[in-house]
Each structure stands twice: as structure tokens, then as C-alpha cells.
C-alpha positions, -999 to 999 in steps of 0.1 A, spaced: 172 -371 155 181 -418 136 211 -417 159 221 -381 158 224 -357 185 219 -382 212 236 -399 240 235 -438 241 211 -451 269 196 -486 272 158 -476 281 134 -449 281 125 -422 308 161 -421 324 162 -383 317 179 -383 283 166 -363 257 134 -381 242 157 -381 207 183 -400 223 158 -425 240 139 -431 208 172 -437 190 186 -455 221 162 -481 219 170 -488 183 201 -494 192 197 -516 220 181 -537 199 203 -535 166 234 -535 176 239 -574 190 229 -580 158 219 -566 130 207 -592 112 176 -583 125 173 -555 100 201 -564 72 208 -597 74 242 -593 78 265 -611 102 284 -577 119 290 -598 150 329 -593 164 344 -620 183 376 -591 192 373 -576 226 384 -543 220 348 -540 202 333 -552 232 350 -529 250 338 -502 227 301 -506 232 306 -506 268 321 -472 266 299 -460 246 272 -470 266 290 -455 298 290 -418 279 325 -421 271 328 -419 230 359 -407 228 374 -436 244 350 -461 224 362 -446 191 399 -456 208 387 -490 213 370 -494 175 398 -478 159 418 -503 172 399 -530 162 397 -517 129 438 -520 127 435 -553 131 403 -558 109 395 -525 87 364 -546 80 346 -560 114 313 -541 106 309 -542 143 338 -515 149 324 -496 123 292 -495 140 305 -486 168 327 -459 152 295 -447 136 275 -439 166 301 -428 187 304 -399 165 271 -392 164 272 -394 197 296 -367 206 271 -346 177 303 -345 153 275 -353 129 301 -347 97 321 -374 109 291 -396 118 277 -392 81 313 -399 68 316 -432 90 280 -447 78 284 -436 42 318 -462 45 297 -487 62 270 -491 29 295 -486 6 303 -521 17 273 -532 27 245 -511 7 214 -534 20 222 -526 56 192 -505 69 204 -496 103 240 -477 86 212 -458 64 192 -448 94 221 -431 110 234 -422 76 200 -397 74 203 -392 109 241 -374 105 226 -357 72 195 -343 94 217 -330 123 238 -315 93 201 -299 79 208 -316 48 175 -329 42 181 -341 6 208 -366 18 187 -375 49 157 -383 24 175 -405 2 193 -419 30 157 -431 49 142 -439 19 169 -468 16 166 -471 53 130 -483 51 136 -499 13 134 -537 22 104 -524 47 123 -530 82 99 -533 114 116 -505 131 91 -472 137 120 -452 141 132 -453 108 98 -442 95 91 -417 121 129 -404 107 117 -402 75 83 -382 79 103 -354 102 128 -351 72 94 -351 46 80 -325 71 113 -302 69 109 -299 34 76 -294 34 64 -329 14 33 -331 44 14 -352 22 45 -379 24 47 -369 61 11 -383 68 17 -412 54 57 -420 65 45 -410 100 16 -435 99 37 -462 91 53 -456 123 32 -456 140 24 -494 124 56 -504 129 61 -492 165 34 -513 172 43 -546 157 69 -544 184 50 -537 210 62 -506 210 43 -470 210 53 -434 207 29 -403 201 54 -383 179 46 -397 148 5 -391 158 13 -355 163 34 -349 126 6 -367 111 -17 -343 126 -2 -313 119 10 -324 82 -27 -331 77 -33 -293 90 -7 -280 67 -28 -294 34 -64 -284 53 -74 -323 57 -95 -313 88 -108 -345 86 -81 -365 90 -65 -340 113 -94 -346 139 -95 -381 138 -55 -380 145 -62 -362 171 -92 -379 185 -64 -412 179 -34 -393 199 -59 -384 229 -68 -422 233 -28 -434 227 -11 -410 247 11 -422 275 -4 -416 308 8 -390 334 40 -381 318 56 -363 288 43 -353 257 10 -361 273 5 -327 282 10 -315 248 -22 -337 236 -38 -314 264 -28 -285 250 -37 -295 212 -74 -304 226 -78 -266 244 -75 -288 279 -49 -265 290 -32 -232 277 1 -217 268 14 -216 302 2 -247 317 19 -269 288 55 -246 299 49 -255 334 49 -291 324 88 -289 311 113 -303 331 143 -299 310 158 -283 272 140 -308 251 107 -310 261 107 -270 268 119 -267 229 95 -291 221 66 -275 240 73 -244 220 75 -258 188 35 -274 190 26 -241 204 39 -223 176 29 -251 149 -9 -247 169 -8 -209 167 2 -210 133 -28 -239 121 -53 -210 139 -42 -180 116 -19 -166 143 10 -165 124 30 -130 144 27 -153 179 41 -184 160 65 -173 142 79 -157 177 78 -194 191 98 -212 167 121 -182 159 133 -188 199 136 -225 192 155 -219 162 179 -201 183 178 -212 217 165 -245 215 178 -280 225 194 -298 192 188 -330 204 154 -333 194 139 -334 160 118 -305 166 146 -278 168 156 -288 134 118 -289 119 120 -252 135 149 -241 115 136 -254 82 101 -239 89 120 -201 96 145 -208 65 110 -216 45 95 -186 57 126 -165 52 127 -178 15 92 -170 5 91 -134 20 124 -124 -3 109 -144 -34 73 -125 -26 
């Protein structure tokens, strides 16, 4: 939700939020070193950032920052402690802070993609979508193989309603994800359903026809690719949730469905209840609040 409202963990499917396991993964792999993605040497030889990434990995931000902040007395610039800092905000979702921590980071170091990334991330959280925009548009400016940070940018081009841009920043994801051997089926479906939102049937259907073929087998979101294809109904694709996020997400495609059919009273019920009640850990909530605060705009302008 982009390292936003997430908790660190090393690898997929170990019951995390599916934002915090996309963004966890980034992570995993950035962090070490970032010169992957920047070219920059942020690596710390001081212990007490060691010790920082360990508790942040162990859930325990608050005692990370304590760690980083320390380091940072005897080094305000070890770019790994500010990192560190970074995410450990965004990991206890004090996204203001997070933002504030990564906007420091490329003030010194304006190349460095991944401080970008959870520079938009913060802003995204914060539903400031212009700052999240600008901020993954310099995220994926030198052209970084890292899906995420595309997939980042087409949510935020799909909250402000750019679904042209969304298509095209959410196929490049999908590229990317798979130059690392690496796949995920979000980016398929905001293709789809940006396609849907400027009546390109045709490449709505063959996105579609793409996602059924791609989709991961036996587990989650494959039963919302069931759902998209008619293959099950309203109340199969609930009874598929096992926790906040994928019940918030499962209403979200249902109302984003309903609403591509013409049925807009039924949608607008389903993302008004995400909006409220759903899980802010997931990218979906947030596209739900910028489609009601859309819809809330154009009915006092009308």
C-alpha cells in the first residue's frame, strides 16, 4: 500500500495482509542493499543498525526506531538507519512520519528509487494521491525491475481516475514482476477494470482471458478471477475470505463488477462498507475511498 500500512515479513502466504507481503518482499530484497535499485552504497557496518532490522523484522518498530535513532547520533547520515527509520514508521502506519522520514532520505539522495517508493507509499496511506504520483513517477524514473513500484503507481493513477495511465503502469508490472521471476494477479485485475472504466471491452476480455490462465492455483485472489468469469457468485467469493484484507478486497471487485454491469445502487453499497469498515492495509480500501469521494464530488457539482 509501497511500504505503507504493512507489517515487515520475509515471504509470502504467512498470514500478513497481502499489502504487507507484496511490500515485504521488496524489502527483503532491497534493503541489504540498495544498490540494486539506486546504486548507492547504504550498507552500515554499526550494529545498532543491525540490530534495527532485526526488530523490525521481529514486529517490534518501536524498539527498531530506538536502535536507528541511535545510530543516527553517531552518524546522522548512514542511509541504512534512515532506511530503517523509514519503514519502521510505516510500519507502525504513522504514515505522516513515514513520508517525513523518506522525503529526508532523497533530499540527499534524490536518485534512490526505493526512498521514493515508500515516499508514495506514506503519501497513499495519507490519500494524498498528488504526492504519491510524483513520488512513483520518480520511483520508476531510471526504470527499476521492481513490479511493485509499478503496480504502486497504477493503484495511485486508478484513485485519481487516470485509467488510461492505470492500464499501462499496471502492465508494466506485471513485466517487471516477471523478469524476476516473480508474479502477482493484482496488477491483471486494475488493468482490467481500468480498461472497463474507458469501455475497451476488448482489451478488458483479453485481460481477463490473461488473469484466468495466470492466476495462482488453489489459494487467494484466485477465487476472485472466479467470480469475475460468472464461475461463482456473490456469496461464494465471501465464503472464500479468511481474514480483513481479502474480505475488504472481495468486496471491493464485487462492487467494481456490479458497477462495470450498470448496477451502480448494489456497488456503491459495497465500497461504501469498505470505505468504512474495511482493512487499511490493502490498496483496495483506499481505491474505495477515492472512488466514494469521486462519486460524492460529481453528485454536488451535478
Amino acid at each position: 500500500m509501497f511500504y505503507s500500512k504493512i507489517t515487515v515479513s520475509a515471504l509470502p502466504n504467512t498470514g500478513f495482509k497481502r499489502l504487507a507481503l507484496v511490500i515485504a518482499a521488496a524489502i527483503v530484497t532491497l534493503i541489504p542493499s540498495a544498490k540494486a535499485v539506486t546504486n548507492i552504497d547504504n550498507t552500515s557496518n554499526n550494529p545498532l543498525v543491525t540490530e534495527g532490522y532485526a526488530q523490525l523484522e521481529a514486529g517490534k518498530p518501536e524498539v527498531a526506531i530506538d536502535s536507528f535513532n541511535k545510530a543516527l547520533d553517531a552518524n546522522e547520515n548512514d542511509l541504512s538507519a534512515l532506511l530503517g527509520k523509514a519503514m519502521s514508521y510505516a510500519d507502525k502506519q504513522d504514515h505522516a512520519k513515514a513520508f517525513s522520514s523518506y522525503d529526508t532520505i532523497i533530499q540527499h539522495y534524490p536518485r534512490h528509487s526505493f526512498a521514493w517508493n515508500g515516499r508514495g507509499l506514506a503519501a497513499f496511506n495519507l490519500e494524498d494521491f498528488d504526492e504519491a504520483l510524483d513520488s512513483f513517477e520518480n520511483a520508476t524514473a531510471d526504470k527499476p525491475v521492481e513490479g511493485i513500484f509499478y503496480e504502486s503507481l497504477a493503484w495511485t493513477q486508478m484513485c485519481r481516475g487516470d485509467f488510461v495511465n492505470a492500464a499501462e503502469s499496471a502492465k508494466t508490472a506485471t513485466l517487471m514482476y516477471s523478469r524476476r521471476g516473480e508474479s502477482s494477479v493484482y496488477p491483471i485485475l486494475i488493468a482490467y477494470f481500468s480498461y472497463l472504466e474507458v469501455n475497451d471491452l476488448e482489451n478488458a476480455n483479453r485481460t481477463l482471458a490473461y488473469a484466468v490462465k495466470n492466476r495462482p492455483f488453489n489459494k487467494w485472489p484466485s477465487p476472485v478471477i472466479d467470480y469475475l468469469t460468472d464461475n461463482i457468485n456473490e456469496p461464494a467469493l465471501i465464503s472464500y475470505v479468511l481474514d480483513t484484507a481479502q474480505e475488504t478486497e472481495a468486496h471491493v471487485y464485487i462492487g467494481l463488477k456490479l458497477a462495470s454491469e450498470g448496477d451502480v445502487v448494489k456497488s456503491k453499497a459495497h465500497l461504501e462498507w469498505v470505505a468504512k469498515h474495511g482493512d487499511p492495509r490493502v490498496f483496495e480500501y483506499t481505491l474505495a475511498r477515492a472512488m466514494n469521494l469521486r462519486e460524492s464530488v460529481a453528485t454536488l457539482t451535478r
